[in-house]
C-alpha positions in Angstrom: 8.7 -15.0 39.4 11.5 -12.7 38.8 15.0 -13.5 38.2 17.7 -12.5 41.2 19.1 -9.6 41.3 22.6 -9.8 39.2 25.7 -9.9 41.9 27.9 -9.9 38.9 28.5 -7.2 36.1 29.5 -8.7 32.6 32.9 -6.9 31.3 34.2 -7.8 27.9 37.4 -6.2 26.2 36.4 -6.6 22.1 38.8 -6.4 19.3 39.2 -7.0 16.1 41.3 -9.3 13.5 42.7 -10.0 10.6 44.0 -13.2 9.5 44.5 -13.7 13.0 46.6 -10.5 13.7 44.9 -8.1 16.1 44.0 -4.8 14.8 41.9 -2.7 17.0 40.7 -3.3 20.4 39.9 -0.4 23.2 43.3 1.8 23.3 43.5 2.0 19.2 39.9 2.5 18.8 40.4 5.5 21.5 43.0 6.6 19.5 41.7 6.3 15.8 38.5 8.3 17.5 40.8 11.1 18.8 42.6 11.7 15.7 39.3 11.9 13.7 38.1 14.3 16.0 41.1 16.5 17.0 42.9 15.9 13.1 46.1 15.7 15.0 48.1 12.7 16.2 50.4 14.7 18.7 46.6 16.3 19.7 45.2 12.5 20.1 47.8 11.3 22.2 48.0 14.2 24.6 44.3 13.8 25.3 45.0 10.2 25.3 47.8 10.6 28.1 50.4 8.3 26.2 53.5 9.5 24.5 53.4 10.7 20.6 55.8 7.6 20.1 53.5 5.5 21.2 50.6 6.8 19.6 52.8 6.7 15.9 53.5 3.1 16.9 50.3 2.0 17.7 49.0 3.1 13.9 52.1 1.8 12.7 50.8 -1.9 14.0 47.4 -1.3 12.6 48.6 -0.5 9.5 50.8 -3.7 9.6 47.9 -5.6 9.8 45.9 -4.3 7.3 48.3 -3.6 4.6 47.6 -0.2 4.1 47.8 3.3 5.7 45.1 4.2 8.4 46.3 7.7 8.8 47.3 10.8 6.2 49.1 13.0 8.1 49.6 16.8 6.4 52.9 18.8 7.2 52.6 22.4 9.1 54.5 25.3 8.8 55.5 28.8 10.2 51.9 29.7 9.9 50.6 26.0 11.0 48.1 24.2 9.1 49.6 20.6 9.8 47.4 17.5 10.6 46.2 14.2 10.5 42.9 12.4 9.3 41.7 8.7 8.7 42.5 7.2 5.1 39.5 5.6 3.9 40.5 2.1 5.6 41.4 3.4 9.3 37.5 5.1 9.2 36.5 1.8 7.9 38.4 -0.2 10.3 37.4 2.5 13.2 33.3 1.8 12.2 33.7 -1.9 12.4 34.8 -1.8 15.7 32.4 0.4 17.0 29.6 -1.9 15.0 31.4 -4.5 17.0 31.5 -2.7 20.5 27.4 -2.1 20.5 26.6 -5.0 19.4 28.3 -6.4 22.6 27.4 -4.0 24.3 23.5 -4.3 23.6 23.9 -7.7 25.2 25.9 -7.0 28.3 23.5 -4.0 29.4 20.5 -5.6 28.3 18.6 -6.9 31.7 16.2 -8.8 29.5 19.0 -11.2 28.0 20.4 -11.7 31.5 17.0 -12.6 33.1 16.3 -14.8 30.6 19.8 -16.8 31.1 18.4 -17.1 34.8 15.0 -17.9 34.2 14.0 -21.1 36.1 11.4 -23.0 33.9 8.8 -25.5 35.8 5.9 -27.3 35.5 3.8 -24.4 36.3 5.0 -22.0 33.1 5.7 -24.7 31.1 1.9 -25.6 28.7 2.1 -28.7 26.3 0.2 -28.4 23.1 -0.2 -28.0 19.2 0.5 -26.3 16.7 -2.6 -24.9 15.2 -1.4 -22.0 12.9 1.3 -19.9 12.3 1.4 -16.7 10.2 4.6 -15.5 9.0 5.2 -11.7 8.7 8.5 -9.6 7.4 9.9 -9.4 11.2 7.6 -11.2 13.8 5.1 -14.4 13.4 2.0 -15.7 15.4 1.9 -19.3 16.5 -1.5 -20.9 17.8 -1.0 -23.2 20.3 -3.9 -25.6 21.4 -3.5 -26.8 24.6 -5.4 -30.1 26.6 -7.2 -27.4 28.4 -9.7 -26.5 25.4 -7.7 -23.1 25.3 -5.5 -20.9 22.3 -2.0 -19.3 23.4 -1.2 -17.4 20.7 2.7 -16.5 21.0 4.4 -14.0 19.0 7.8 -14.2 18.2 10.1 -13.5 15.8 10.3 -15.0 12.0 13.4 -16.2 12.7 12.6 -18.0 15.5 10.0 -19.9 13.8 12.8 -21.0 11.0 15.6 -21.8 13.5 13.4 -24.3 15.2 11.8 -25.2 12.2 8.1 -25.3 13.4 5.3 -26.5 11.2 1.6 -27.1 12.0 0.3 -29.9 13.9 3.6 -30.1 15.3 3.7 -30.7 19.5 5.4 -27.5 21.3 5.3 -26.4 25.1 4.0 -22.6 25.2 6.6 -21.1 27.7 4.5 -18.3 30.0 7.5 -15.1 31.3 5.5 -12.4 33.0 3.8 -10.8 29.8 5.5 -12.8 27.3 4.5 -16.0 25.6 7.9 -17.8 24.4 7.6 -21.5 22.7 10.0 -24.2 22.5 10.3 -27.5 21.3 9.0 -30.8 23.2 11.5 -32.9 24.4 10.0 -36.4 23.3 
């Protein structure tokens, strides 16, 4: 039975910290990504739509928090050639925010995650049994499952599903049936 269709979408606003002082969250990742891309602060913040001030003082908290410049800036001239770029550290701090932002992100567009959260479990997907073998590969594993019905599920999930809930042979699981997907949990005793 499928899940209902979402009526809500799932918004999150992600930033990052250090010792508990905010460094980046949306609006500074925006502007550390226009700067790498346009080498100009004035150039950033213009496509940004916020005054150069700002922009300076936004870097100028970053940089608070992480001790160290996030921004080289290069002087012009008559014939131009002025500039900014990211230091090292405000690339660094730029890429774990965008790690940060997928990561997130994977889970608020992923419709598999959200069914899952909704899916109703009953009597009728729900199949007692045991343990009869489990192999182990690098990513996934296999688990046997002998139900009362003389029958083998055989479930593949991941390895680290099999080490968070610690399951060994001979062991009593309930082979959880999702559309295409055999999922296992433990038995409640």
């Amino acid at each position: 039975m499928p899940a209902p269709k979402r009526r809500y979408e799932s918004k999150y606003k992600p930033w990052i910290e250090l010792q508990g002082k905010a460094i980046v969250g949306e609006g500074r990742a925006d502007l550390l990504r226009a700067i790498r891309d346009l080498s100009s602060i004035a150039k950033a913040a213009k496509k940004l739509d916020v005054p150069y001030r700002t922009a300076w003082a936004q870097l100028k908290r970053i940089e608070a928090a992480v001790g160290t410049p996030v921004v080289k800036t290069y002087r012009g001239g008559a014939k131009g050639g002025g500039g900014a770029r990211l230091t090292e550290e405000g690339a660094r701090v730029l890429r774990e925010y965008e790690k940060y932002e997928r990561y997130l992100g994977s889970f608020a567009n992923d419709a598999d995650f959200w069914e899952a959260l909704d899916m109703k479990l009953s009597a009728r997907n729900r199949i007692r049994g045991v343990i009869e073998g489990l192999e182990k590969g690098e990513v996934a594993a296999s688990v046997k499952i002998i139900i009362s019905t003389p029958v083998v599920i055989t479930a593949v999930i991941t390895r680290d599903a099999v080490d968070d809930l610690e399951l060994k042979v001979g062991e009593e699981v309930e082979a959880v049936i999702k559309a295409t997907e055999v999922m296992v949990s433990k038995s409640e005793r």
